[in-house]
VMD Tcl script that draws the C-alpha trace (Angstrom):
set ca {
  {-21.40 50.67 -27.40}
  {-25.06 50.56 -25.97}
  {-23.94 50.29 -22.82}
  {-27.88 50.34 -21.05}
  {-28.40 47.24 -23.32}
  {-25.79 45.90 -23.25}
  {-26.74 45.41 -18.82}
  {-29.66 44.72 -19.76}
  {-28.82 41.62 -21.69}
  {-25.96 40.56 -19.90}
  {-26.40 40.93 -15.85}
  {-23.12 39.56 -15.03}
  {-21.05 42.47 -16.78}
  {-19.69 44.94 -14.26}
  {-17.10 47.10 -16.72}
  {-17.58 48.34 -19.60}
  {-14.93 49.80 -21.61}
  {-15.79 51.61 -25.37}
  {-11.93 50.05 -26.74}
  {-11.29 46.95 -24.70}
  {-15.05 45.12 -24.08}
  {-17.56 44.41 -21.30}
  {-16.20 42.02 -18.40}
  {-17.90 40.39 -14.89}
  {-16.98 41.00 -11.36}
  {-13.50 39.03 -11.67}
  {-12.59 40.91 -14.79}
  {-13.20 38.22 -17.37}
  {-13.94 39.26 -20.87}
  {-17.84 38.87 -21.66}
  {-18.82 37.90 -25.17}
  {-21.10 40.51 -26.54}
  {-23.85 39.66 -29.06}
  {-23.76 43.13 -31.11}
  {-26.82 42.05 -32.81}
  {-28.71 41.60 -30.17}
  {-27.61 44.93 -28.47}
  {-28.14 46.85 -31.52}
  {-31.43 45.18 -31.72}
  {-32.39 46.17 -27.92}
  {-35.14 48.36 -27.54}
  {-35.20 50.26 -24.62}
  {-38.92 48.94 -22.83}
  {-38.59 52.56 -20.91}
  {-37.93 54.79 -23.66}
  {-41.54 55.81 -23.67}
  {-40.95 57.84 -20.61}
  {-38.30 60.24 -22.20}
  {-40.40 61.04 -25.22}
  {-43.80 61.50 -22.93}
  {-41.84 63.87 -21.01}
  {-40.86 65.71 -23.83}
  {-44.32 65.99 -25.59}
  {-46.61 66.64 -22.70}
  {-47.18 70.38 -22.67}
  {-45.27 72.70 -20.31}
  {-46.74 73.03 -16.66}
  {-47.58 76.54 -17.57}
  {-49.20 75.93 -20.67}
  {-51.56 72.76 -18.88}
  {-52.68 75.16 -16.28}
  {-53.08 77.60 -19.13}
  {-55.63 74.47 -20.64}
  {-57.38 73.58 -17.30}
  {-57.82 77.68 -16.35}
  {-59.60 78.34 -20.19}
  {-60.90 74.67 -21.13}
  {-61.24 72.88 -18.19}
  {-60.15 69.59 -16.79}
  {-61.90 67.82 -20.10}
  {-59.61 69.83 -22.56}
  {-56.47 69.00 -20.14}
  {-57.36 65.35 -19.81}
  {-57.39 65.25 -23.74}
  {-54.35 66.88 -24.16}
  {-52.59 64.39 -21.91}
  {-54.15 61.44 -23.13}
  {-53.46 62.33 -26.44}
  {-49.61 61.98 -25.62}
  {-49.95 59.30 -23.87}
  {-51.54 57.38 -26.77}
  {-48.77 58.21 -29.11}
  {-46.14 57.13 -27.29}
  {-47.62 53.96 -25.56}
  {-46.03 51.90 -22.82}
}
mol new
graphics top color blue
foreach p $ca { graphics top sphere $p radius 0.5 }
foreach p [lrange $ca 0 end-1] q [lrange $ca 1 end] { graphics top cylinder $p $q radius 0.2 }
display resetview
């Protein structure tokens, strides 16, 4: 189970348990939509692939030492711009 979507689509669930379900604060069973959680797309996921793309810290003060800020600001950019917000 998607358990990040499915609290994110269903703000009353408390528990979740893989085998027996989702349930609320007073441990009623909450109906899950698996559609819609499969079909949940994480509006933050952006952050974890940025983080992975951007260059190293070494390597972008390896681009601003022998390119300068203009090279650097590319290089980021560039990331940014394929994986948008």
């Amino acid at each position: 189970m998607n358990h990040k979507a499915i609290r994110a689509l269903y703000t009353n669930v408390v528990t979740i348990d893989d085998g027996a379900g989702a349930f609320d604060a007073e441990g009623n069973k909450v109906t899950i939509d698996m559609v819609a959680v499969n079909a949940w797309i994480d509006p933050e996921a952006y952050k974890a692939k940025r983080q992975q793309a951007y260059p190293s810290i070494p390597e972008q003060l390896d681009i601003l030492y022998h390119s300068g800020f203009d090279a650097w600001k590319s290089a980021i950019q560039a990331v940014k711009e394929e994986f948008p917000k």
